[in-house]
N, C-alpha and C positions, 0 to 999 in steps of 0.2 A: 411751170412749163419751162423747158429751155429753150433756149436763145442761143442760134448756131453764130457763130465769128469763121469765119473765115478768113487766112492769111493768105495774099496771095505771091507772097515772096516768100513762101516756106520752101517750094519744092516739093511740096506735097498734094497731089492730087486735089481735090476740092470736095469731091465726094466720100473719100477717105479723113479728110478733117470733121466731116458731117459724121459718119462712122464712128470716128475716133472719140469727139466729143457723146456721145449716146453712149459708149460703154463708158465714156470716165465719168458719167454723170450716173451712171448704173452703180460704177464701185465706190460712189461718192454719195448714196442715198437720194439724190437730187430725183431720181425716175424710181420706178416703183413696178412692180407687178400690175396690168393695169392700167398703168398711165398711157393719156394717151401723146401722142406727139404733135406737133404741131403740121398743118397738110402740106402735103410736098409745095404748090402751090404759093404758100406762106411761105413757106421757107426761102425758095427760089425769090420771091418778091421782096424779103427779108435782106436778104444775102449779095441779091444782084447777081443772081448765078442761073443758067440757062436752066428752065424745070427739067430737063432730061438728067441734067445730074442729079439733081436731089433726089428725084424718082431712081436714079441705078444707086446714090447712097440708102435708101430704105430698101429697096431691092437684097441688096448687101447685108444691110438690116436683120432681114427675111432669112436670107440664105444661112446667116449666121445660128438662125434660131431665137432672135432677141426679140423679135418684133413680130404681130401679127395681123396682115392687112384686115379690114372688115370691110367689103364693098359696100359705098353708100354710108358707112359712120365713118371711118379714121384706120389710122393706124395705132395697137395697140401694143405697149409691151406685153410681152408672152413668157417673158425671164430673165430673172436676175440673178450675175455670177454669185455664187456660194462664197461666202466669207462671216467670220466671223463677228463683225459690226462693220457699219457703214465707214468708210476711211474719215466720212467729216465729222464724226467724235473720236477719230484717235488724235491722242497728245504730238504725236510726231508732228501732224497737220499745224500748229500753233508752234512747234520748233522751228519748222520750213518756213512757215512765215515770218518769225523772228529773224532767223539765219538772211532771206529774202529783203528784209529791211533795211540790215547790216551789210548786206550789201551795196544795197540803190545809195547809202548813209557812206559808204568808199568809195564810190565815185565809180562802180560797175556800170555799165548796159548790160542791156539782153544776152548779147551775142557774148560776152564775156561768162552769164551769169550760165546761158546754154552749154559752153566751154564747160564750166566747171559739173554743169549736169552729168555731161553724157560721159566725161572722164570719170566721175566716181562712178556711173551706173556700168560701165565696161568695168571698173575694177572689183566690184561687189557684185555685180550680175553680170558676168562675164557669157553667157549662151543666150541672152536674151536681148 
């Protein structure tokens, strides 16, 4: 089952973190066809977050096509993006980690470590 985190000095919405973690747990094998999620309910009590969000993040859910409510049982997934293997048996997953180590091991934070994220992902994925 996942376990939503919420940051609330991202700048990011809160329901869109909720969102955001469900598909990377999708492209991460973590969630499944099937699975189900845990209740908006939970989540909201989980999180500390007003249930109206967690309710418009599975709405969102919904909308995207990922999830599929069932009155009376749960919310279920409904689909999982198309990829070739789950990201958490690729070898890159255990280079990031490394790389991540060698970092926090130079004396980086987050905010430096985010730094150097988003500048190679604008350089090598520059439309996304």
């Amino acid at each position: 089952m996942v376990e939503f985190r919420i940051d609330r000095h991202s700048g990011m919405a809160a329901y869109l973190q909720i969102v955001q973690q469900v598909q990377e747990a999708l492209r991460m094998g973590i969630l499944a066809e099937g699975d189900q999620l845990p209740t908006a309910a939970r989540v909201a009590r989980d999180t500390k977050l007003n249930p109206n969000t967690t309710l418009k993040a599975y709405r969102e859910l919904e909308h995207l096509g990922l999830v599929e409510p069932r009155p009376g049982v749960g919310t279920f997934v409904s689909a999982v993006p198309a990829q070739r293997r789950p990201l958490a048996d690729s070898p890159l997953r255990g280079e990031l980690a490394e790389w991540m180590r060698r970092a926090r091991v130079a004396g980086l934070d987050w905010a430096d470590v985010s730094a150097l994220i988003t500048a190679a992902r604008a350089e090598h994925f520059p439309a996304g």
